[in-house]
Structure formats: structure tokens, C-alpha cells
N, C-alpha and C positions, 0 to 999 in steps of 0.2 A: 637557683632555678633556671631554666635553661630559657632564652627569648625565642621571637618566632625569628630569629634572622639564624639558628645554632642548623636546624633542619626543618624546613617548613611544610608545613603540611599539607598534602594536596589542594589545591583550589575549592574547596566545597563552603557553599554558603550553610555553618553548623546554625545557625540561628532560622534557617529556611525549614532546615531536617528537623530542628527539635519541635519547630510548632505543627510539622507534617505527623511527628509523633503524637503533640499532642490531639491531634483531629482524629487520628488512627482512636488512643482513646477514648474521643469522646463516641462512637462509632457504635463501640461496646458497651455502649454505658446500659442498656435495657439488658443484656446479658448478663452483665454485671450484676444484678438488681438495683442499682447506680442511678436513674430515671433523672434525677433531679443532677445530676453530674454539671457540675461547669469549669473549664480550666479557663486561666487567666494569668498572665505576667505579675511576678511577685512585686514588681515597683507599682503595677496597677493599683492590685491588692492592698499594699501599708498606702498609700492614697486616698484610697475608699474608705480604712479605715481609721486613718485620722480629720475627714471631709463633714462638712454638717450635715452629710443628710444621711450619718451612718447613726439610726436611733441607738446602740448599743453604746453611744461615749461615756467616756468614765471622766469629768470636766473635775479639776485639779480641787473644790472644795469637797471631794467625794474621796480623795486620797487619802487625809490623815488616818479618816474612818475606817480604809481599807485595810492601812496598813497597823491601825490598833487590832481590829479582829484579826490580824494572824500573829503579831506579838502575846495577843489574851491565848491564843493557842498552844503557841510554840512555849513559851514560860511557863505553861501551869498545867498544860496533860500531854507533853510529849516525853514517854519513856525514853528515846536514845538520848535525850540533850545530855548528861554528863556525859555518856561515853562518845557521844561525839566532839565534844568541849575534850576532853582527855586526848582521844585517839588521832583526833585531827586538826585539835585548837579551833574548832569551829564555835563561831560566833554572831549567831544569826542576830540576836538581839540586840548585840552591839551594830552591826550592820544596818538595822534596822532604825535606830538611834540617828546615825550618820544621815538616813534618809529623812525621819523628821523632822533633823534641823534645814535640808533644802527644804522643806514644803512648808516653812513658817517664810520664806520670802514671796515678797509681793510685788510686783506680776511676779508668776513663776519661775524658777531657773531653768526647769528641765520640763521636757513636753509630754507628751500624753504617753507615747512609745518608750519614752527613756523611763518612765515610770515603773511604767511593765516589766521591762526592761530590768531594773532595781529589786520587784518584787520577787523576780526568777533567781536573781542573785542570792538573794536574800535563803530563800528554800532550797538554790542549788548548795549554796554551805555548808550544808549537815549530809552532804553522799548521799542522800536518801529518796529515791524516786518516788518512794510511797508519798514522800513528803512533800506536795506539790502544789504550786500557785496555776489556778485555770485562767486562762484570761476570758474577755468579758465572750459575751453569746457570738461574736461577731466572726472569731476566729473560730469555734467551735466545729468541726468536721474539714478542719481547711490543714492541708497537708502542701509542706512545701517541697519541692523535687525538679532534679538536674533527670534528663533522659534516660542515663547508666548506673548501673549499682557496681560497689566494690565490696573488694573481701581481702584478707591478707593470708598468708602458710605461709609456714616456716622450710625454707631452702635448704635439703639439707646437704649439697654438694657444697654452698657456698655458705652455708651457715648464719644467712642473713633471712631476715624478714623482707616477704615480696608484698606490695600490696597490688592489685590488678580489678582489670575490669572481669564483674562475672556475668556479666547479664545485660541488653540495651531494651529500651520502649520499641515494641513493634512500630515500625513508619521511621525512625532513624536508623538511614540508609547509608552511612559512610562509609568510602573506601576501607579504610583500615585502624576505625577507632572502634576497635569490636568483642567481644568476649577474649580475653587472654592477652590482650595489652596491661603494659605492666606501667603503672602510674608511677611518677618520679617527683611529683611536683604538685601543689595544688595552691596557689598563690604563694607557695613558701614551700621547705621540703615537709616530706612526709605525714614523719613523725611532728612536727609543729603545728602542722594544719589540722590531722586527728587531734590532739590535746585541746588546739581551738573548740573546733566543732564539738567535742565532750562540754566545755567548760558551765555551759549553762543544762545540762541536765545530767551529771557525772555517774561515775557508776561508784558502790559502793566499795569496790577493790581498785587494784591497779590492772588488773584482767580484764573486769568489766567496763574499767574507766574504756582503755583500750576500744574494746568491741563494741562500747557503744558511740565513741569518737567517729570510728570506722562507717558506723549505719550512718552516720547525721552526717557526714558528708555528701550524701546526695539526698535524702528525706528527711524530715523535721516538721515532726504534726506543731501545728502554730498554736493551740491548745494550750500546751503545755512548755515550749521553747521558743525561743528569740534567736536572734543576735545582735549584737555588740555594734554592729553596722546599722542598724535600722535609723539612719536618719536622711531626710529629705536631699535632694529629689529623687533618694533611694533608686538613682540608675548606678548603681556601683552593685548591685543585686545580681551578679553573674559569677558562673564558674572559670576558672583560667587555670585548666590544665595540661601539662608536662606530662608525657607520655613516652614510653618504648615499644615500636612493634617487634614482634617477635623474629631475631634474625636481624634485627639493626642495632647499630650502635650510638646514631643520634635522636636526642630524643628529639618527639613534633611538641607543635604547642597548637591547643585548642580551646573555644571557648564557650559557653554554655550560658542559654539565658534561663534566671530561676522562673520556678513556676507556680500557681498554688492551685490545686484540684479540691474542690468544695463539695462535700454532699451531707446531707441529716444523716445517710447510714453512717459516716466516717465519725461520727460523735458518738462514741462510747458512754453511755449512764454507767455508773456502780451499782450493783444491788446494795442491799442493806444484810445485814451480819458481818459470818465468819468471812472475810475477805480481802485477799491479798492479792495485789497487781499492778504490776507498772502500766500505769492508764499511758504511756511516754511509748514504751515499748510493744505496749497492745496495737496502739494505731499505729507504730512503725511497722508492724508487721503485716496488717490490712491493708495498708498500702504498698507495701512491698510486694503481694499478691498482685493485687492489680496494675500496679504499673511494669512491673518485671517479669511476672509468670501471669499473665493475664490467660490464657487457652487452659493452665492448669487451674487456676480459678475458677474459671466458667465450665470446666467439666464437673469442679469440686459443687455448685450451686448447680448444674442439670443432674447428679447422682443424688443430689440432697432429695431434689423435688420428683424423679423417679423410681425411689430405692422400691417402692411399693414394685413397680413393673419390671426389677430386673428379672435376666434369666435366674440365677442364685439368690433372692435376696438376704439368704443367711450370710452370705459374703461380701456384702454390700454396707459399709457402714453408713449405722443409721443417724448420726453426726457428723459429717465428713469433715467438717471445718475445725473439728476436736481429736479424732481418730481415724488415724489411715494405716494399714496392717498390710501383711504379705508372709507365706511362707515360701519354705525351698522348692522351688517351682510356678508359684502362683500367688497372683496380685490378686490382690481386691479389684473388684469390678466398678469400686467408685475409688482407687487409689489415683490422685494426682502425680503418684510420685515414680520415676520410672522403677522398673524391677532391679532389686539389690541380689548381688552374689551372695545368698547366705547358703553358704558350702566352705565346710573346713578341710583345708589339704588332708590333713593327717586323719579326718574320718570322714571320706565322701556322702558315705551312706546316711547319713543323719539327717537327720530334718529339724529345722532349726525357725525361730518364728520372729518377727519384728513389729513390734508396736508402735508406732510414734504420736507422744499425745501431744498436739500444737498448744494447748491451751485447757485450764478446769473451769472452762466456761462457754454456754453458748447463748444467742439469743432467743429468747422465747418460754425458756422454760421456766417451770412455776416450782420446781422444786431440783434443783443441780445437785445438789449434796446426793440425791437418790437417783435421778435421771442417767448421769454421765457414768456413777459406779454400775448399775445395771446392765448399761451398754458395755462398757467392759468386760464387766462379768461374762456377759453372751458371747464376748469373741476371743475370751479366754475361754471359753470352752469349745470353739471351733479351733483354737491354737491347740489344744493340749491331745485333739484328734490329731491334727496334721500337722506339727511338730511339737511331738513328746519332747525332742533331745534337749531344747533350751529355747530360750527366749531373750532377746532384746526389746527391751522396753529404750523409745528416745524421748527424751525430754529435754533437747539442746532448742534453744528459743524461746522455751516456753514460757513469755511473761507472768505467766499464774493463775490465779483463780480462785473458787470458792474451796475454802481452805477444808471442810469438811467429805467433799467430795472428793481431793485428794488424797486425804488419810483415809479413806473408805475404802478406798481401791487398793491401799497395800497389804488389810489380812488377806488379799486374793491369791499372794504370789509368795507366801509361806503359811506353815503348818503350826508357826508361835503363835501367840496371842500375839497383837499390837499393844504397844503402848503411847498413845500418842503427845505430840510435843505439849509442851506447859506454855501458860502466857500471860504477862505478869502488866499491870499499870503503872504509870508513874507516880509515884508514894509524894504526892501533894496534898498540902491543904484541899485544893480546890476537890484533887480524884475524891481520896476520902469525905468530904463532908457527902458528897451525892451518892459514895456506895454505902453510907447507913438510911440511905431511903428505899434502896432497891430492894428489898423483900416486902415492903407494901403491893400491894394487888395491881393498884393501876399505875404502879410507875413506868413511867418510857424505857428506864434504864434497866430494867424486871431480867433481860439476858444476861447483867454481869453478876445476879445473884449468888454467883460460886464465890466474887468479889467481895461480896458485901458485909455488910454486920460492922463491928467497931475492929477490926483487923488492925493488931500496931504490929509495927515491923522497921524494924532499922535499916538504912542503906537506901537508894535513889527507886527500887522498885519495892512495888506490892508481893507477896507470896504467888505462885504460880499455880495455874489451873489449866487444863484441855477445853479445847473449842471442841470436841471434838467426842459426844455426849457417848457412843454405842462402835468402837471402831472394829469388833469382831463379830458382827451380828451376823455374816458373811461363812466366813471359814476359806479355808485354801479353794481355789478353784484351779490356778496353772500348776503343777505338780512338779515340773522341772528346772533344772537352772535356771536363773536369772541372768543376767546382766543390765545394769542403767547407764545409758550415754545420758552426758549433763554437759553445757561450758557455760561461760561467762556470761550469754545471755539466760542462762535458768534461775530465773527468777521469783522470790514473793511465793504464793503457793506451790511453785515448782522447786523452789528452797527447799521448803516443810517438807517436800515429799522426799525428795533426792536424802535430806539428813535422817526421815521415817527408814527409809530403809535402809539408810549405814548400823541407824541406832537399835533397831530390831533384825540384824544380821542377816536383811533376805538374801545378799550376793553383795557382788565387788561391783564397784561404780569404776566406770573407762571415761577419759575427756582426752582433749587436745587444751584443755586450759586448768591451771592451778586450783581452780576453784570454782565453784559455782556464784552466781551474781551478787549476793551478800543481802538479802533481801529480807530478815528475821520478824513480819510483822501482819498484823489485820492490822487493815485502813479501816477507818472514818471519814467524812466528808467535815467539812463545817456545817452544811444542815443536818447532816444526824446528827452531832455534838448539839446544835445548836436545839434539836426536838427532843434528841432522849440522854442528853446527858450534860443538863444547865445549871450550870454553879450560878449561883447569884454573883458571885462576887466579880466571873468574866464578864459577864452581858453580853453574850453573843447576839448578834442580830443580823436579819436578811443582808446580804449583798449585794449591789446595784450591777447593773446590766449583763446577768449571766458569768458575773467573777465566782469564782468557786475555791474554793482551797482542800487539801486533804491532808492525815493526817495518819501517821503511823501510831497506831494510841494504845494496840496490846502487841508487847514486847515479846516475842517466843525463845525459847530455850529448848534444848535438846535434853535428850534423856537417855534412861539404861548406863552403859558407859562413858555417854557425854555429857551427865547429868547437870546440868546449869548453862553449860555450853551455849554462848549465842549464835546466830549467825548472819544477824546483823553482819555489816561491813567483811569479816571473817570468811563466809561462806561456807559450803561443805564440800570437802576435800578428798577427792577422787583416791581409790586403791591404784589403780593405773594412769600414766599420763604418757602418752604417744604424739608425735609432733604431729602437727595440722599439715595433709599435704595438699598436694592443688588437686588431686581429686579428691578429697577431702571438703576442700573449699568447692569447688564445683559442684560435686554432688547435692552437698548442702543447699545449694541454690538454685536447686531444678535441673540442674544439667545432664542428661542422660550418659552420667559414667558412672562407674563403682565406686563405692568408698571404699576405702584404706581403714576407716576405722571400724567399719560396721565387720567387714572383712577379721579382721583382728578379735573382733567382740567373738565370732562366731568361729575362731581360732580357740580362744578362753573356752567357752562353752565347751568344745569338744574333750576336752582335760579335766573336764567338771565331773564326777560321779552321778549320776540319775538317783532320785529315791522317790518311787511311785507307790500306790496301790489300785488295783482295777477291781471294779466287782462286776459282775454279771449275773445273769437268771436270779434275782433277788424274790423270792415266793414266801407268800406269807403259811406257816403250818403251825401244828398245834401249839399257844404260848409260846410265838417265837416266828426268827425269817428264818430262812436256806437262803445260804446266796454263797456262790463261789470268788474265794478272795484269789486276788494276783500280785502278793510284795515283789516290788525289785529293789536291793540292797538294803533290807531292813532283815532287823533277826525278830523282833517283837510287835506282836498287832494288839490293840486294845478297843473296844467297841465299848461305845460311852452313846445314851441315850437321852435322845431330848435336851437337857441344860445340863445334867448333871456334871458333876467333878471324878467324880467314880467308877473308872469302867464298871459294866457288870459282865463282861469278858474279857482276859486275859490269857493270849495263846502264842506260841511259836511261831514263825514265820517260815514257812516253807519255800522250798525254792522254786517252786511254779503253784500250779495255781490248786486250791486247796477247799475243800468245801467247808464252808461253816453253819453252826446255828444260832443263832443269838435270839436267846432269850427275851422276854416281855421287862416289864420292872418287875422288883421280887415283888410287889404286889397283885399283881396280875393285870396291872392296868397296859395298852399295848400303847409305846410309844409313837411320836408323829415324826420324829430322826434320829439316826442312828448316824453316828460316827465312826469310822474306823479311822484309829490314829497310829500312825508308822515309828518305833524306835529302831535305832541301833546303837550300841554301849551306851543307851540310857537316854539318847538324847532325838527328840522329837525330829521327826525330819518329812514327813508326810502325813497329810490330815485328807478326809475325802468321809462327807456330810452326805447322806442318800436321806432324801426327804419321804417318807410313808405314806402314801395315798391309803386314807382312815376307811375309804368307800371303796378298796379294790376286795375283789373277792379274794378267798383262798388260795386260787390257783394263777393270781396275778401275776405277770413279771413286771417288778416296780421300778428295775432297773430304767433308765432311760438311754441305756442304749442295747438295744436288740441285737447288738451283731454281737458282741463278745463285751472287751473288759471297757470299762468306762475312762479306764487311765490309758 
């Protein structure tokens, strides 16, 4: 690593600028919604939280206890543990073991922090973010952070990996430590420093190990991660970076003091169900908001709370903090994100549409699973007006979410049925004795029902079931290509979804990384284990001062043609893999330039065949509609009413637009939807559901869209 005597760096007191940063945000904090906001020096911090007058201590006869409740865990209802025992020789329970025998010495050997410390260890072993030790209340919303955030792309003149600065804290002012300085160094080279910074909360690939190494170099929600250093008088708590500016050949060296920014919003709860989410990568990303794109933030939280008052509010998402959209030409009015070139050389004229879901989850709502598909829905059908030609959907980041909310939203974006993923328990003594209770009335455990009964079954899991109760209740709503951007951070529910639509063939997934995060799983907590799902033989019980643990506890598997497929550690494997460029990386991190991949996506799109249907002037006449159809590249139309499996029309496909009648049921009863469903050589390619208003007159038009065709 280079010292500061190689090229030294301008005279600037860096330790002056970063708490100038910090003050900048504490500034914000009521914009924020942040009210209760306080920052503080991270040696302060582990101070305060090993001091007597911090009520949340965890005093060392409180350990064994701790660490038996996650061994009763980890041994007796965690589906990965063989294939993590297999795939990566991990050995949490031995590790575990190792730690018992320190905590049978008296006075202690190791202190309160090394403890914690041990228990991260312990849960980082098995790759599995799901899988995670919370520390006590004290750390809870406390995120640690250096002023600059990094990224790495891949070089492709020199064929190396660059890692660089992408982004600084408003209020840190230096000469020349600024967006596009290229990092060489960071106590150690590179690559050593990332693999550090991974080691206590890893990813479940070597991609994700990667990109999530990369984030924790300058953030680390305290929650959930440590480090290896935390021992008194914890002033060795700073960054010492190697750097290149651009146009020099000596690197500077600079240094950074850590920080920790506190708030109750920054603590994340789990709901209870179907749910999968790096609670690790949720808050690295909340706080990646605010401290790095802090103006895109506070515009995302002033659209939330005005979307009522915009000029359009149909183009106004009504989630902003979930869903930010754009077509070719036009941003959303609550879009944080700048405007993307979606234009293909080789077909101008196209109009082309961008989705990006950050996340299958938001605060407040009472039902996600129906909430966030809804929203969707609505601005898939502003997409499918204003760009018919294709659509990118992105889901690069996306820690995850409520697992049934994001299989709801894929029958939107094809005309197939879904079939959604399976999810399987760990075939123990302990799972089974509690799934022959679960069809009793009042059991806690009453949701694994599909589980339950006396099920025998040979090998490490339970037979496999869907979370995921009604996934076509919907029907097609975007009519046009697809495409899904994924990388190494898609995660946990953004797994299931990214492998929902490999395995029900919506379109071709594009990445800049091998694989998606490896994330195959619905979490538990230990108090839900410990309320609806209590073996006797565990004894799970309360945990002292806000320690938490969670628990990857239904295993998922893929289906159709990856039938069994996990994607645990694995991930789901992109049709396309294009290198990461620096506007790639920039873009991704708010910087008003173009990507290179999005660019690319909407290159594919343009090569894609369209297969629509439109209908218009839909009128109700004697025993039956009028409505004129509009097939593009289909040779056969079928109209199918209400639930049925049967069309009760079946007609050619003309090549513009063509009048139809469609009959009542042969009973005479008048249906509440009608379906028109799209073939060509047999194979389904276009679906479009017109819902029947039962109270419109005869001379109604039921269509909902008055100007022409709906597609």
C-alpha cells in the first residue's frame, strides 16, 4: 500500500471535512423524516456501549443462554444446514462448541464486544444473511459510515477490476478526493480489504461475497455486523486510504474518521409470514440513501407525501421508496432517478418502458402481498399505453421482501399461468412432531398447514409447497417484451422473483454479475419460532436486552424446468452477462449519466417480436358483447369467460382490427370477464381480461379506454 511520504495529499484537515459532513447531515434530518437523527464517533459509540450506564448490557452470565437459543435453532429447524455443512464445510455448531468452552472460565476471557463478536461468527459460517444474530437494543438503528461510498467495473482496455469513489457526504469538501478517484489501497490492497470487510456478514456466492465486501467498506448497520477490531480504546476505528486521482500516477493517502448515525426509523422490524430479506442489506441501502444521495431521498419522502397534489398524479408513484418508472421521453414526477436513454439505435421509433422495484416491501401497510401488486398493476398499465415496444423491469439491489407480493406481480408480465416456487422444512424430529398439530384450530403454527399431517419423507427436507396461495388471480396486464436486470445484490424475495420468471419463461434476465445474491428462503425470527412454532424438546425462550436472531426456516426450490433447483448459495443465472462499466457503476449510484446496461436491455427489446391484443368500443347487445379485437403477431384468438377453462369462442386472427361478438355462457347467464387469449403455432403469447360492469346499460362502452385499443 502506498504511505503518505509516496505523494501526499493536499494539506486538508480530512477529519475537520468529515464531521463538517456530518453536521451537513444532521441539518436534514427533519427532511429526512430522521427527527430523532444523532451522529457520533464510532470509538464513542463501542464506549457507550460497553459503559454501565448503557441499560441494554448483555453481562457474561446471560451468554451461555444466548448462545444455547441459537444452537436449539440452528440444529433442529434450519433447512440449509447440510448443504451448507456439504457445499462450504460450514460448521456453525462446532464453532459454537469452541465458544462454550471460553464461557465456562471464570472471570471471563473475552468481553462483552468479543462476544458479539463470536456470535456474528458463528451465523456468518453458513453464507446466509437470512441467517442472522441482532445484537442487543443498543445497536439497533445505528449504522456505521466513512463520508464516501465505492463501487468497482470492470476495465475493459486493461482488463482489470477498478474499484473507485462514487459518490461523497454533502459538506465534505476536498480538493481532490471526489467522485471518480480510483481506490488502491485501504489498510491493505484491495482485494484483501473487500474480503475483510465481507467476512462477518458474507454473501452467499463468490459475486455476492464480492459486492457485498464492496458496500461494508464504508457502511455497516451495527445491528447486524461487527468487526474483528472492536477492542478498547477502539481509537484504531478509522479509515486509511490509498487513492489515484485521475490523470496522476502517484497514489495520495488519506484518512477518515468512523462514524455511527442513530435513529428508531433506521431499525427495521420483520413482519410475520411469507418473508424473505437481508435485514444486513435493507439498512445498507436506507442508509446509503441518506447519507450519499440524500436530495434524491428527500425528493423521494416530499413525492410520497404529495403524490395527492401532483400535476399527473397517475404518474406519480404512489410508493416511491418501492417503485420509480420512466418511459422514452418521460420521467415520473416523483422519479429520484435521473432520466435513462431508453432508445434503441436500430429502432428509434419505439417506446420502451423502465420499472425499478428497490424493494417488496414498505412501511405501513397492512396488507403488501395486495398493496405493492396493485401499484404495479396501475403503472403497468400507464407502461403498456406509453411504451407498448418493451419493458425493463430492475431489480439490481433489491434486498427482498414479502415473498407473496412478489410472485403476484409476475402473472402481470405474461399470458402463462404462474407457477410459483415450492418451500420445503427441515425434515427433524423437532419440524415434524409440531407439523402433526398444525391442523388443530387454534394452533400458532395453523400457516404451515400445507406442512402438516404425519408426512414421512426421506433426505434433509420436508416435501415442497407454495407460499404463494392464488398467483393468477391477476392475468397479463404489460403485454410486451420483458426484460429483468438482476446482480449480486438481488436478493431473498428478489431471488424468488428473478428465478419466477426464468422458470415461467416471461423473457431473458441481463446482469453485469454471474448470478443473482443466493438467497433461497422465508425467514423467521426467534420470537415467531419461539410463539408459533415451539417444540418442547427446544425451549425456546425471550432473549435479554433486544438480541434477536433469525432464521432461514422454509427452504425454496424452483420449478417448471428447474424443478427442485435451489437457489440458496447458487442464485439464479442470467441469459445475458455484460461487464460492469463505469457508467454502469455510476449510474447505478445516482449519478446523472446513462447506463450501458439499461442501453443494452433496450437494444434486446428492440430484436424481440411484440404480441399484443387491443380491444375497443366493448358494448353489451343481445346475449353477448361487440367489441372490436386488435391481434399483433398472433394467428388465433380465444375468448374464455369468467373462470372457465373452455373458450366459448374460438376465431382467426386478422390482421388489423376486426369486430367481434362473444356470446353470454351457453346458459344464458351474462358473464362478469371475459378473456381474450392470444396464440400463434399453438403457443399462448398474449392474454387481455376486460372486466363486465353487470350495471352498465346496453349501449355501454365497457372498454376502459375511450380513444381506441386498450393494447
Amino acid at each position: 500500500m502506498a504511505t503518505a511520504s509516496s505523494s501526499p495529499a493536499p494539506n486538508v484537515d480530512t477529519f475537520a471535512l468529515t464531521r463538517a459532513a456530518w453536521a451537513a447531515l444532521l441539518e436534514d434530518r427533519v427532511k429526512l423524516g430522521l427527527p430523532d437523527l444523532t451522529v457520533v464517533p464510532l470509538a464513542d459509540f463501542l464506549r457507550a456501549s460497553v459503559s454501565a450506564a448503557n441499560p441494554d448490557r448483555v453481562q457474561s452470565p446471560q451468554w451461555a443462554f444466548v448462545l444455547d437459543q441459537a444452537t436449539a435453532m440452528l440444529g433442529s429447524l434450519y433447512p440449509h444446514l447440510p448443504f451448507k455443512k456439504q457445499d462450504f464445510n460450514a460448521d456453525p455448531l462446532g464453532l459454537a462448541d469452541t465458544l462454550r468452552s471460553l464461557l465456562k472460565h471464570s472471570p471471563p476471557v473475552i468481553g462483552e464486544l468479543d462476544f458479539h463478536i463470536q456470535m456474528l461468527k458463528i451465523f456468518a459460517s453458513v453464507r446466509d444473511p437470512h441467517t442472522a444474530y441482532i445484537l442487543p437494543r443498543f445497536f439497533h438503528g445505528a449504522v456505521a459510515f466513512l463520508p464516501f461510498r465505492a463501487g468497482f467495473y470492470d476495465d475493459l482496455t486493461t482488463k482489470k477490476r477498478r474499484f473507485i469513489v462514487t459518490s461523497v457526504m454533502a459538506g465534505f469538501d476536498h480538493p481532490d478526493f471526489k467522485p471518480g478517484v480510483e481506490l488502491v489501497g485501504y489498510g491493505e490492497n484491495m482485494a484483501s480489504a473487500v474480503e475483510q470487510a465481507a467476512s462477518l456478514s458474507p454473501g452467499a456466492n463468490e459475486t455476492a461475497q464480492l459486492q457485498r465486501g464492496v458496500l461494508r467498506l464504508t457502511v455497516r448497520p451495527l445491528a447486524t455486523s461487527g468487526s474483528a477490531g472492536w477492542h478498547e480504546p477502539f481509537e484504531k476505528e478509522i479509515g486509511c486510504i490509498s487513492y489515484l486521482v485521475p490523470g496522476r500516477s502517484d497514489p495520495n493517502f488519506i484518512t477518515f474518521p468512523w462514524a455511527v448515525a442513530k435513529s428508531a426509523q433506521l431499525a427495521e422490524d420483520f413482519p410475520s409470514g411469507a418473508f424473505s430479506m437481508s435485514r444486513d442489506l435493507f439498512a445498507s441501502r436506507f442508509a446509503t440513501s441518506i447519507l450519499w444521495n440524500r436530495q434524491q431521498y428527500i425528493q423521494t419522502v416530499w413525492a410520497a407525501a404529495n403524490a395527492d397534489g401532483a400535476a399527473n398524479p397517475s404518474e406519480v408513484s404512489r410508493f416511491p421508496d418501492v417503485f420509480d418508472f420512466q418511459t422514452t421521453g418521460r420521467v415520473s414526477a416523483s422519479s429520484a432517478m435521473p432520466a435513462q436513454n431508453l432508445i434503441a439505435d436500430s429502432a428509434p421509433a419505439k417506446k420502451f418502458g423502465y420499472v425499478a422495484i428497490r424493494h417488496f416491501n414498505t412501511p405501513g401497510l397492512i396488507s403488501v402481498g395486495e398493496d405493492l401488486p396493485a401499484e404495479f398493476q396501475r403503472i403497468l398499465r400507464l407502461m403498456q399505453n406509453q411504451a407498448p415496444d418493451g419493458l425493463v423491469i430492475d431489480i439490481r439491489g433489491n434486498p427482498g421482501g414479502d415473498i407473496v407480493a412478489a410472485e403476484n406481480m409476475l402473472q402481470m408480465l405474461t399470458a402463462k399461468p404462474i407457477t410459483p416456487a415450492n418451500f420445503h422444512l427441515a425434515n427433524t424430529a423437532s419440524t415434524l412432531n409440531v407439523l402433526k398439530t398444525v391442523g388443530q384450530p387454534l394452533s400458532p403454527a395453523r400457516q404451515l398447514r400445507a406442512w402438516g399431517g404425519s408426512q414421512s419423507t426421506e433426505g434433509p427436507l420436508t416435501p415442497g409447497n407454495p407460499l404463494t396461495p392464488d398467483p393468477n388471480g391477476t392475468g397479463q396486464i404489460y403485454q410486451g417484451p420483458v426484460v429483468l436486470l438482476v446482480d449480486a445484490l438481488t436478493y431473498s424475495a428478489a431471488d424468488i422473483f428473478a428465478g419466477g420468471f426464468a422458470d415461467n419463461g416471461i423473457g431473458h434476465i441481463i446482469s453485469s454479475d454471474e448470478s443473482t445474491g443466493g438467497g433461497g428462503a422465508s425467514l423467521w425470527t426467534h420470537g415467531e419460532l419461539m410463539r408459533k412454532f415451539q417444540p418442547a424438546d427446544l425451549n425456546l425462550q425471550p432473549l435479554p436486552s433486544g438480541i434477536s436472531m433469525s432464521l432461514a426456516f422454509l427452504r425454496s426450490s424452483r420449478v417448471n424446468a428447474q424443478l427442485g433447483r435451489p437457489i440458496e448459495d447458487i442464485g439464479v443465472h442470467p441469459d445475458i452477462v455484460l461487464p460492469r462499466t463505469l457508467n454502469d457503476l455510476l449510474a447505478s449510484t445516482g449519478n446523472p449519466v446513462l447506463s450501458d446496461l439499461i442501453k443494452a436491455a433496450c437494444d434486446h427489446l428492440a430484436g424481440l417480436t411484440p404480441h399484443r391484443i387491443g380491444v375497443a368500443k366493448v358494448i353489451e347487445v343481445d346475449n353477448g358483447f361487440q367489441m372490436n379485437v386488435s391481434p399483433v403477431n398472433l394467428t388465433q384468438l380465444e375468448f374464455v369467460l369468467d373462470e372457465s377453462k373452455i373458450p366459448i369462442l374460438t376465431i382467426a386472427a386478422a390482421a388489423s382490427s376486426q369486430p367481434v361478438i362473444v356470446p353470454f355462457h351457453r346458459n344464458g347467464v351474462r358473464p362478469q370477464t371475459i378473456t381474450v387469449r392470444g396464440n400463434s403455432a399453438g403457443d399462448l403469447l398474449a392474454s387481455l381480461r376486460i372486466d363486465v360492469d353487470s350495471s352498465a346499460s346496453a349501449a355501454s362502452v365497457l372498454s376502459d379506454n375511450d380513444d381506441g385499443d386498450t393494447g
